[in-house]
C-alpha positions in Angstrom: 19.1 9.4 6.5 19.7 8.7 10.6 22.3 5.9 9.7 19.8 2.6 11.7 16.7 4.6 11.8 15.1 1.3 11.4 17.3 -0.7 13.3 16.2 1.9 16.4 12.3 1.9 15.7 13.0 -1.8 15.6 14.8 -1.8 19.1 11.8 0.6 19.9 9.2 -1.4 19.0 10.8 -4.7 20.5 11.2 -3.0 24.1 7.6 -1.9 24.0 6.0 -5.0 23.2 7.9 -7.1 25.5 7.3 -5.2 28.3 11.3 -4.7 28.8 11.2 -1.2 30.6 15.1 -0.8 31.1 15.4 -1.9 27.6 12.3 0.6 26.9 14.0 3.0 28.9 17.6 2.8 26.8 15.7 2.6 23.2 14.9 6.6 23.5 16.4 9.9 24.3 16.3 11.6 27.1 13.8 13.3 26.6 11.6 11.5 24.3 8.8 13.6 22.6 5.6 11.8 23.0 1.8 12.8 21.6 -0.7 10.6 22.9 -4.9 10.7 23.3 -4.0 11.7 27.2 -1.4 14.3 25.9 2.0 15.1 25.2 5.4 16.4 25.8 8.9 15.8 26.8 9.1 12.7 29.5 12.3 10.9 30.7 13.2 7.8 29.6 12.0 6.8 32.8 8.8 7.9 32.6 8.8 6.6 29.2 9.2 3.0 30.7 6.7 4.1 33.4 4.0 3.9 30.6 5.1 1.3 28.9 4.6 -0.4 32.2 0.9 1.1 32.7 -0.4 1.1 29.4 0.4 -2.4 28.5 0.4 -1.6 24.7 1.8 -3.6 21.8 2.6 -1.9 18.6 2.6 -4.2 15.6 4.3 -2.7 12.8 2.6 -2.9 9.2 3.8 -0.1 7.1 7.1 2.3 7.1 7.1 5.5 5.9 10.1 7.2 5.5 9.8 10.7 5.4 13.2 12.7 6.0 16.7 11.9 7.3 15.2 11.5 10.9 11.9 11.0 10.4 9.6 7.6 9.3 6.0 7.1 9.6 5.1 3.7 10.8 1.5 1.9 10.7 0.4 -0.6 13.8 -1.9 -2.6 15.0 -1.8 -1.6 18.8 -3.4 -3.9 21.4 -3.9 -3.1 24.7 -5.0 -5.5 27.6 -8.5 -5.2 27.3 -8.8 -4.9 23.4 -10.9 -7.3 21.8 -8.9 -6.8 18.9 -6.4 -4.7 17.4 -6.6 -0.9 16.5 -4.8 0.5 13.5 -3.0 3.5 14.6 0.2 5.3 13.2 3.6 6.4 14.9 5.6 9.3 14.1 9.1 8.2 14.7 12.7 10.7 15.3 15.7 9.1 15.5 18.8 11.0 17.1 22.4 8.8 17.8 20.3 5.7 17.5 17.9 6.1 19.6 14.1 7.2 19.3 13.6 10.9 20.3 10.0 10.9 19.7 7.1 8.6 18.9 4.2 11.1 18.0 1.2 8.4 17.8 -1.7 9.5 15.4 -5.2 7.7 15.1 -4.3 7.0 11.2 -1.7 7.0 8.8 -3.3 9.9 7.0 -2.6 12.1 9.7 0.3 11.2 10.7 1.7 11.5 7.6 0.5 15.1 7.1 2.0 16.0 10.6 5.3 14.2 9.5 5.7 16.4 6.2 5.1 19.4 8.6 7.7 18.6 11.0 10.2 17.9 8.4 9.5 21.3 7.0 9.6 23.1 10.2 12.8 21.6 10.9 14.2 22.4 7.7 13.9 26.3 7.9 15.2 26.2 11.4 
């Protein structure tokens, strides 16, 4: 396993949710792989603190999934500014060198978890 996968997701998560964008910023990779409901693809980490900034998201973490060396599934309970209450959603997480390479955000832990399995198995018979 990515020796502090946690210890990065945790970094991660804490950046996020208190709005620290050049802590946000040096929590991923450059790029960071993002999926999204208004897309995805590579971004900087600048961008990546960009939307941090916009979206105004918090991310609380309820269940970890590992699921390869690099790779951990982890249920929230996002928030945004005008939520009335919380949303479960689920991240996929990579960890490269410490830091978060992508965050691959599903609307449940079902499918994120079947898209997590995939990706360890692509990478696997690369």
């Amino acid at each position: 396993m990515e020796p502090n996968i946690e210890y990065a997701i945790d970094e991660w998560h804490t950046s996020v949710n208190d709005g620290d964008l050049k802590r946000a910023a040096g929590a991923v990779g450059d790029p960071i792989v993002v999926l999204g409901p208004k897309g995805a693809g590579p971004i900087t980490p600048e961008q990546f603190a960009d939307w941090v900034e916009r979206s105004g998201i918090r991310l609380v973490p309820r269940s970890w999934h590992p699921i390869g060396d690099r790779l951990m599934v982890v249920e929230q309970d996002a928030t945004w500014p005008e939520s009335k209450s919380p949303t479960r959603v689920a991240t996929i997480f990579r960890v490269a060198n410490g830091k978060v390479t992508a965050a691959l955000r599903l609307p449940d832990l079902r499918s994120a978890l079947d898209l997590a399995y995939i990706c360890r198995e692509m990478a696997a018979t690369e």
